[in-house]
N, C-alpha and C positions, 0 to 999 in steps of 0.2 A: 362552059355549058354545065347545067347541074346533074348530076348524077342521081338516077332515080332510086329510091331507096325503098327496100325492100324488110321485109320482116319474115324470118323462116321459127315459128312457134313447133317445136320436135323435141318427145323427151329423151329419143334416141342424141345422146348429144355426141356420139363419132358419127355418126349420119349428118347431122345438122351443122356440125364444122367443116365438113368434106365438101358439101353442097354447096357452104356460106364459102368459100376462097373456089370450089369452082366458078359461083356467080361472081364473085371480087374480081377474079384473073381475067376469067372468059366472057363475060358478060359485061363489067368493068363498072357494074353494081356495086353500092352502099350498100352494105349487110349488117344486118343486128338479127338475134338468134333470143331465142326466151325459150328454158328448160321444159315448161309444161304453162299448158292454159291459161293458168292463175297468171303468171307471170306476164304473159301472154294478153291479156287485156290491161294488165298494169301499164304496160308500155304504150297500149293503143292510147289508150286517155292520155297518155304523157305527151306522146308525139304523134306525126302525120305518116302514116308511111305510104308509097306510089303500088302496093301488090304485096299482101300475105299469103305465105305459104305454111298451111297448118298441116299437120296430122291430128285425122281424127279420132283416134283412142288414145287418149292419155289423161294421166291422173288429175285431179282436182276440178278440172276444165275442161270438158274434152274440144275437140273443135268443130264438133257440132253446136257447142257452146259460145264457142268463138264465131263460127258462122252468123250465127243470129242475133248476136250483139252487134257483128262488124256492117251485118246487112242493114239493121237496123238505125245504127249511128254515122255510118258511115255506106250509102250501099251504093256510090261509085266508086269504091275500091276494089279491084277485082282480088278473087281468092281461090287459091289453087288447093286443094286437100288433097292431101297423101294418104293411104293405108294401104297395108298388106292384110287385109281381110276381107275381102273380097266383096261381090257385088253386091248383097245387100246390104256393106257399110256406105257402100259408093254411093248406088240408091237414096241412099238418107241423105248424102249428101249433096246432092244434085238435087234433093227435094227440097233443102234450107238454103238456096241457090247460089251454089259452089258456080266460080266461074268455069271452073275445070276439074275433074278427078281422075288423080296418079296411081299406081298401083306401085306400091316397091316392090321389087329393085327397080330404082327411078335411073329412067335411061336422061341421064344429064345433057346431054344434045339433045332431045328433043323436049325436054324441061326451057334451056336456053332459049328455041326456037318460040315456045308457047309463048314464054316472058314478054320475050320481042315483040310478036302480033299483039298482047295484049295492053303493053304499055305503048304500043304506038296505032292502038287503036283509036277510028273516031278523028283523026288527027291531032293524037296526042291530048284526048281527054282526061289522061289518066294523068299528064304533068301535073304541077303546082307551081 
């Protein structure tokens, strides 16, 4: 069975390594991780991924930027944003239509649980 593969765009990169081997381990998730934005749509054009996990303030790209690329080229991929800035960064991002928006400290069990319902939502519209 294939493993659904995930992309977590985070410039915090001990956050976004911790999360990328929680999701490997617990989840039993393909992970790939891109330092900021930029990097971050580099990867999208390159490859396909089943659910991106952005934060939205970061340098070069934010992922409000990513949102509406990803919505735009891509907008059955569901995408999860992260930030610690509180609701009216969430706000914007549910308005460039985040599937979900996290606040850190991201409670990682309930991160896993979201994953779950949303890649096997639909019945499994989100495979490839």
């Amino acid at each position: 069975m294939r493993k659904y593969r995930i992309l977590i765009i985070e410039d915090d990169l001990d956050l976004a390594r911790i999360l990328a081997d929680f999701l490997e381990l617990k989840g039993g998730y393909e992970v790939e991780t891109a330092p900021d934005g930029l990097e971050g749509l580099k990867m999208l054009k390159k490859s396909r991924f089943d659910l991106v996990i952005t934060d939205i303030t970061m340098p070069y790209v934010s992922g409000i930027g990513i949102l509406t690329v990803l919505k735009r080229d891509h907008p059955e991929t569901p995408v999860i944003a992260i930030t610690g800035y509180g609701e009216e960064v969430e706000s914007l991002a549910e308005e460039k239509n985040a599937d979900a928006v996290l606040s850190k400290p991201l409670d990682h069990e309930k991160m896993l649980k979201l994953l779950k319902e949303m890649l096997t939502k639909k019945g499994g519209a989100y495979a490839s």
